[in-house]
N, C-alpha and C positions, 0 to 999 in steps of 0.2 A: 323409697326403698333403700336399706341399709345395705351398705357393701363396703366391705373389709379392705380399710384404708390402701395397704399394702397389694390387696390384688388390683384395685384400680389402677395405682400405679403401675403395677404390672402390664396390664391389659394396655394401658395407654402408651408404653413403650412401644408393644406390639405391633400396636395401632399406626403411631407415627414411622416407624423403619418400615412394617409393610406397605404403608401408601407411600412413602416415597421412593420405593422402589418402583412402584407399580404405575405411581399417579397420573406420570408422564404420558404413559404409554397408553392408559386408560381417556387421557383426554383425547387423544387421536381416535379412539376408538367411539369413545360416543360422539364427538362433533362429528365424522366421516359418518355415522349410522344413523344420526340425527339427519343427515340430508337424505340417506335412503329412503325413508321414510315418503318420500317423491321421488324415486329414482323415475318411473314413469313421466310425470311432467317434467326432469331435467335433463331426459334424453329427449321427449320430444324438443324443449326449446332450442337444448344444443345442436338437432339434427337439421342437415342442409336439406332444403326439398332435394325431391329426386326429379332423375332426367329420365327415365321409363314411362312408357304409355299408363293412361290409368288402367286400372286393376278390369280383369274381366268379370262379368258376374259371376257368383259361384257355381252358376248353372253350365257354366263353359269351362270350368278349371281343370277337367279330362281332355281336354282338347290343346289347354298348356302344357300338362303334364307331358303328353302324350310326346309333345313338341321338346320339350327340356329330355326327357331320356332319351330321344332320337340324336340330336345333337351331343347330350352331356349323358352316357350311361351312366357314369360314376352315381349319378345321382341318386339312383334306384337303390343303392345302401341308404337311403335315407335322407328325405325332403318332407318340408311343412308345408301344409296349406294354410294360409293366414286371415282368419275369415273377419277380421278387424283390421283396415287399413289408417296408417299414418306414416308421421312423418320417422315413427321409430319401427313400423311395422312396412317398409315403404313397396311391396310389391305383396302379390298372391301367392307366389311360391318362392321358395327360399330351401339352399339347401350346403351341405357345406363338404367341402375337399381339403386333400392337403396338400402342402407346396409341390408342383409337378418335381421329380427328382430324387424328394425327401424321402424318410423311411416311415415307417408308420405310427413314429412319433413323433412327426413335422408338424410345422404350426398349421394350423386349420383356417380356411379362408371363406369364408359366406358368400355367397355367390344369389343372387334377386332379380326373379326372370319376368317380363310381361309379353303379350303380345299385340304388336302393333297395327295400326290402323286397317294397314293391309294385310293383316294374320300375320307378321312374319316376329318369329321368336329374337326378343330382343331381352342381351341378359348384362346386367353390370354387376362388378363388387360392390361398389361402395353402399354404404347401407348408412343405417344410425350411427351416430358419432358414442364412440367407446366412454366418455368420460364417463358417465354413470355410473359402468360398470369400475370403471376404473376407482373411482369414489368407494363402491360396494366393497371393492380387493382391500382397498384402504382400511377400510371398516374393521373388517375380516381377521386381517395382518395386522393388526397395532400399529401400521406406521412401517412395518419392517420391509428393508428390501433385501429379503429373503425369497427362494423357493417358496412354492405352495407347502409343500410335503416336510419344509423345515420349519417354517410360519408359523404353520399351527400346531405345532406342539408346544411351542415358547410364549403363544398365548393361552394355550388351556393352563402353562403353567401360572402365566399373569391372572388368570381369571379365577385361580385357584386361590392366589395371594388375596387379590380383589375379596373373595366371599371370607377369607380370616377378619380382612380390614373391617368389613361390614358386621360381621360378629365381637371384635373388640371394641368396634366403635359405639354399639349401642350397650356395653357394659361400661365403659367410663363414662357415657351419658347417663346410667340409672340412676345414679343418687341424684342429682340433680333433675330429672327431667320434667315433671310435674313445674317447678321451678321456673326453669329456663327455659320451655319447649318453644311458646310463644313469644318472648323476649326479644327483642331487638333495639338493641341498646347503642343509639348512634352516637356519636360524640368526638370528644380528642383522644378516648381508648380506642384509638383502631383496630389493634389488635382482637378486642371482645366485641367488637362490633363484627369483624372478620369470622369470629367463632360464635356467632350464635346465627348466623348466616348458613353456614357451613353444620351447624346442628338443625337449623331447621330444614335447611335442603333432604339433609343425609336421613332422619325420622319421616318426615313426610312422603320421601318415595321410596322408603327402606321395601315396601314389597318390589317394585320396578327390580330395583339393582338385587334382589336374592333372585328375583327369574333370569335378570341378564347374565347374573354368575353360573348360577346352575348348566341356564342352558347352553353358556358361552364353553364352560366346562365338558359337557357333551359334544358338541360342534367340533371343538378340538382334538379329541378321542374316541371321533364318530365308527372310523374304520376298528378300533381297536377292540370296544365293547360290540359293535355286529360279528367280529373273530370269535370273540370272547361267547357272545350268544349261540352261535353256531356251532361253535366247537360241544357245547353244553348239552344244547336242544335238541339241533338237530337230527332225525333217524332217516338217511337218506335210502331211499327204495334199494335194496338190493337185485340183481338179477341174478340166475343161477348160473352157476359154471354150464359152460359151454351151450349156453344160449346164444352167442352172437352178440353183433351189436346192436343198437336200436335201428330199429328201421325208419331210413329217411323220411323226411317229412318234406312230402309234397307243395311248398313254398311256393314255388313257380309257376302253378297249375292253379291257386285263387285267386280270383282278379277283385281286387278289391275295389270297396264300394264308395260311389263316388261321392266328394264332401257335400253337397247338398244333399244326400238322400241319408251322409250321416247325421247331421241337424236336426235333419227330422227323425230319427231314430232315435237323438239324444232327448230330443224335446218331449216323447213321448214317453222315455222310459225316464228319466232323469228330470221331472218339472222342475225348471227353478234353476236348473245347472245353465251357466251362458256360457259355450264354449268360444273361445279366442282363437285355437291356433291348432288344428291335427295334422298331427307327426305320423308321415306312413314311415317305415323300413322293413328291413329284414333282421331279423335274430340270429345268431350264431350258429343253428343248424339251418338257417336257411329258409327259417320259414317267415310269413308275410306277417308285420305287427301293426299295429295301431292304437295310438297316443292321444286322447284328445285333453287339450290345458284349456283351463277353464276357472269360471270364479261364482260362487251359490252363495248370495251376499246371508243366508240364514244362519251361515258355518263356517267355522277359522277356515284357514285355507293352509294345504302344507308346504306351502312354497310363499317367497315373497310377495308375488303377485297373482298368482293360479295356482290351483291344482288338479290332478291329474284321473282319468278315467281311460281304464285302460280296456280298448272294445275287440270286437271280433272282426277280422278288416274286411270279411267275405260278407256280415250280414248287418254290424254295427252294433252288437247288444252287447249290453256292459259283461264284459270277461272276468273284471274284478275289481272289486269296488273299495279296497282296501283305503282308499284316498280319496272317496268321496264320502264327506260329508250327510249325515243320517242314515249311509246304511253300511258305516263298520261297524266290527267290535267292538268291543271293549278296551281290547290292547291297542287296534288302530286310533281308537278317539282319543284313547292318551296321549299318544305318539303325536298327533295329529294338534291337538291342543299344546304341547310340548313346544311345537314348530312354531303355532301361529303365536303363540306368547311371547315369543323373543323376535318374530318378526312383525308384531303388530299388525296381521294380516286379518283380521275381525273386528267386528264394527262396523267397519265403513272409514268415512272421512274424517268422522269426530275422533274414531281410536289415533289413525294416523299423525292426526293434531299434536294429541293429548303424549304419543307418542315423541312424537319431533320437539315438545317441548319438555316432557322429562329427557331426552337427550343433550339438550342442551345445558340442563339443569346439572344435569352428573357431569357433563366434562366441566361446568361451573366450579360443581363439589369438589373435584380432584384438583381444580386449580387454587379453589381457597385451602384447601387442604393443606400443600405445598406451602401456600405463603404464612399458614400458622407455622409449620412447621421449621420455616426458616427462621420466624421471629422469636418461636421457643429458642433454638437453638442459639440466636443472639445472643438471648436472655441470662442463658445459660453460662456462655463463653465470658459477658460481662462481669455475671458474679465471680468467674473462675479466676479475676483478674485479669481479663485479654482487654487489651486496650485496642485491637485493632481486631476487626475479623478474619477468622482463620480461612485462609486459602478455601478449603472444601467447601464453606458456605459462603463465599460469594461463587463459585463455580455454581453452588446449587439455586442461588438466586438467582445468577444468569441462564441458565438453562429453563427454569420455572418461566421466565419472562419470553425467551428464545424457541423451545418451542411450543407453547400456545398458540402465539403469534406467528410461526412459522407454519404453523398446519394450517391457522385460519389463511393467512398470505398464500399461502401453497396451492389450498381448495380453490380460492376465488380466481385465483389467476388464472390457472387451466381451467377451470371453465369458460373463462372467457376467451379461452386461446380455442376453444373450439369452435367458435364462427369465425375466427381467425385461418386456423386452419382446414375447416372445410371436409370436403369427400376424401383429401388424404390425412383426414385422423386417424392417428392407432394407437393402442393402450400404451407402448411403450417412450409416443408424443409426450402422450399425457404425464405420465411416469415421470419423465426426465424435466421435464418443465416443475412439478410441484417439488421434488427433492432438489433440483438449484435452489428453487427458493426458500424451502423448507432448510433446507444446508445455510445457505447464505443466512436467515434471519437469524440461525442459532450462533452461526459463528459470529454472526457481528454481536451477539449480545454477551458473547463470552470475551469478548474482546473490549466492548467498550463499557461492560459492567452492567448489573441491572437496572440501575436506577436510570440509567443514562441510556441504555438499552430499551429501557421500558419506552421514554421520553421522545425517544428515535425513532421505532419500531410501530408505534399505535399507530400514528398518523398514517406509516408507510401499509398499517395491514388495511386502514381505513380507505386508502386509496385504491390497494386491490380491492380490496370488495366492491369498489363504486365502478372498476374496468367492468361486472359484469352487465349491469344497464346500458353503460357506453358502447360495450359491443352491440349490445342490438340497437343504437342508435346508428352507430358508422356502420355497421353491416346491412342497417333495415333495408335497404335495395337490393339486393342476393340473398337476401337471408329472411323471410316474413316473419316478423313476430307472432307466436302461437301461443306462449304462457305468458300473460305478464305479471304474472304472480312470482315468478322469478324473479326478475326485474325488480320488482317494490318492497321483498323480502331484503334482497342485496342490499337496496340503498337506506333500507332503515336500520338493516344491520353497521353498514357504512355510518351512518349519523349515532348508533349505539358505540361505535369505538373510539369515534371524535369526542364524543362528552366522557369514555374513562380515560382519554388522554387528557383530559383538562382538568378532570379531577386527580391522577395521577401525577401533573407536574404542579400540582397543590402539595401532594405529599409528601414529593422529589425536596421541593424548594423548604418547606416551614416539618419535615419528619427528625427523630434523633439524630444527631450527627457520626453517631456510630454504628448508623444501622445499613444495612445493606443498599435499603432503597432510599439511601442520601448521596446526592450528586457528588460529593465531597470524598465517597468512597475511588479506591482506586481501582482498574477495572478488575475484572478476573483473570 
């Protein structure tokens, strides 16, 4: 395909300022969403057993309930029945409050009830261990430690740059692509071996990365376009002047129906739906609802893990179906499709796979991205006459090297700090443990330069990642191993950063003597 010298060159300015603005903060985000992709299995590995009786049958869970809002009423705004037990689901009912004292925007505290041998209601906090979640927030946030409600507006904006990069980048590809698509041209040009790596990545799951912008782009201006809709659409029922107000709704007068008689109500009406987890509460006028999450392996699902059916809590029949699977509209199945696209919630195990490994592939792309970019700009500085690289690009090679390596260090170590730390983990553990490290790997690599940084920093992220098997080694007596699929992930990942450290201090030693990543440079 021909294209007009001049605009390519254009496009590919474009190209390289918006990814390196962006590329950093884009690698955090798919390595963090690439692990999601198991957030399931790496909450159960991280979680301690629990110290609660086992779970009662479902046929007896009226008789816990009954027991939890005698002792705890608070709970009756709303408690789950868990009708899948583990080590991340670790009681029958669960339900949550917030700090005795606070006002009613204080932090929320989960609270997992059983009952014991001898009937008597036995209730503890500690639950699954957060880092999953914690990893999820990661995702979510780019890396930022920001509010929620600041976060994500500064990522729909990154995700917005992300979908330009992705549009410039397959127009400075077209005249060449037929050409180079296949190409992989190893050798002593590192650099073109770097950029056809990085062109095959970026064509090959150009559909992946246009769903994850799109729908990263929505995610972040979710509240804004439902505003936007509503203010547009909706025709809210009027009532006549001096009718009064609604008449209350007798909430406290249905006794809702008990989770095993929902099961079978779901089973009958909904074949094929497996429900996990029903949510009783009450609604804002007061009346009795009912939740049930759930997963219909035939249908995306609109949540990461379940989605939802929302029933009648007096009789059990499905109230609205907008969220299940084969029997929305048209607008729901979109919405619904929408969701599971970006959270790889259909399929099954093979999507999740195929998932986890185009995530690791993009925060790949974003990193080779970065290192053309610094080598163009070399290139650049060289012919201009600079004998020595200017300040701004070695900051930007050390940072490309600092935080890669800092998120990967970051992730592994709090995970593994979580059979460390046990039943008092909390999201803000987690939090402070991966930004030390995450802080610590960037600042040392702006300190002691990239190359040198690089040479420093692999072995040290190689070593974190290998703590995660080690924990469930030194922990294996308090802690039982449940996934080891965890484990054997970490340490091949562990064995994949020891072999680019041994190819990287290949490059360090025998690469241009003017280039960034030569030892010889002085640091940033």
């Amino acid at each position: 395909m021909k294209v007009r010298t001049d605009i390519v060159r254009m496009y590919k300015d474009i190209h390289g300022w918006v990814g390196i603005v962006s590329g950093l903060a884009l690698f955090v985000a798919f390595y963090a969403g690439a692990i999601t992709m198991f957030e399931e299995p790496l909450q159960r590995w991280a979680s301690p057993p629990g110290a609660l009786a086992a779970p009662v049958p479902v046929e007896r869970t009226p008789e816990l309930v009954r027991a939890v809002l005698a002792a705890h009423p608070e709970a009756a705004k709303g408690y789950q029945v868990n009708l899948q037990i583990g080590r991340e689901n670790p009681a029958r009912v669960s339900w949550q409050a917030g700090d005795r004292g606070g006002d009613e925007h204080g932090a929320r505290r989960t609270y997992y009830a059983a009952l014991g041998a001898d009937g008597k209601l036995q209730v503890e906090e500690h639950g699954p261990s957060p880092v999953a979640q914690f990893v999820d927030v990661l995702h979510q946030q780019v890396g930022l430690m920001l509010d929620h409600e600041v976060a994500m507006p500064i990522m729909g904006a990154i995700a917005l740059l992300y979908a330009i990069a992705l549009v410039s980048g397959l127009i400075v590809l077209l005249p060449s692509l037929v050409k180079d698509l296949f190409a992989l041209r190893a050798g002593k040009n590192v650099k073109r071996m770097w950029l056809d790596v990085h062109n095959l990545l970026g064509v090959f799951s150009l559909p992946f990365h246009i769903v994850m912008a799109l729908t990263a782009v929505v995610f972040a201006f979710h509240d804004q376009f439902y505003d936007a809709q509503g203010a547009t659409f909706s025709h809210a029922e009027e009532r006549p002047a001096g009718a009064g107000p609604k008449p209350p709704v007798p909430g406290d007068r249905v006794e809702p129906l008990a989770p095993a008689r929902v099961v079978r109500s779901l089973a009958r009406e909904v074949p094929g739906f497996t429900p996990v987890a029903l949510a009783y509460g009450k609604g804002r006028d007061g009346a009795l609802t009912l939740r049930a999450m759930g997963r219909d392996p035939r249908y995306g699902l609109r949540g990461p893990t379940y989605t939802l059916a929302i029933l009648d809590p007096a009789t059990g029949a499905v109230k609205n179906a907008d969220y299940l699977g084969g029997r929305q509209d048209g607008w729901g199945a979109a919405i619904t499709s929408f969701f599971a696209l970006h959270f790889g919630s259909f399929g099954g195990t093979g999507v999740r796979w195929a998932y986890f490994l185009l995530g690791l592939a993009g925060a790949f792309l974003f990193y080779t991205g970065n290192l053309l970019w610094v080598e163009s700009r070399r290139r650049r500085e060289r012919k201009a006459g600079a004998v020595t690289q200017t300040r701004s690009t070695q900051v930007l090679g050390a940072l490309t090297v600092g935080v890669p390596l800092g998120c990967i260090a970051g992730i592994s170590v709090t995970i593994a700090a979580a059979k460390l730390l046990g039943t008092g983990a909390t999201e803000p553990m987690h939090s402070l443990i991966y930004h030390a490290v995450f802080l610590g790997f960037t600042g040392w690599a702006l300190v002691r330069g990239s190359a040198r940084g690089a040479v420093e920093l692999l072995p040290a992220s190689a070593l974190a990642m290998a703590c995660i098997p080690l924990s469930s080694i030194v922990f294996a007596a308090v802690h039982p191993l449940q996934v080891p699929a965890v484990d054997i992930a970490a340490g091949a990942a562990a064995i994949a950063l020891m072999a680019a450290w041994n190819s990287t201090r290949r490059r360090v030693a025998t690469g241009p003597a003017d280039s960034v990543w030569s030892a010889g440079r002085q640091p940033a």
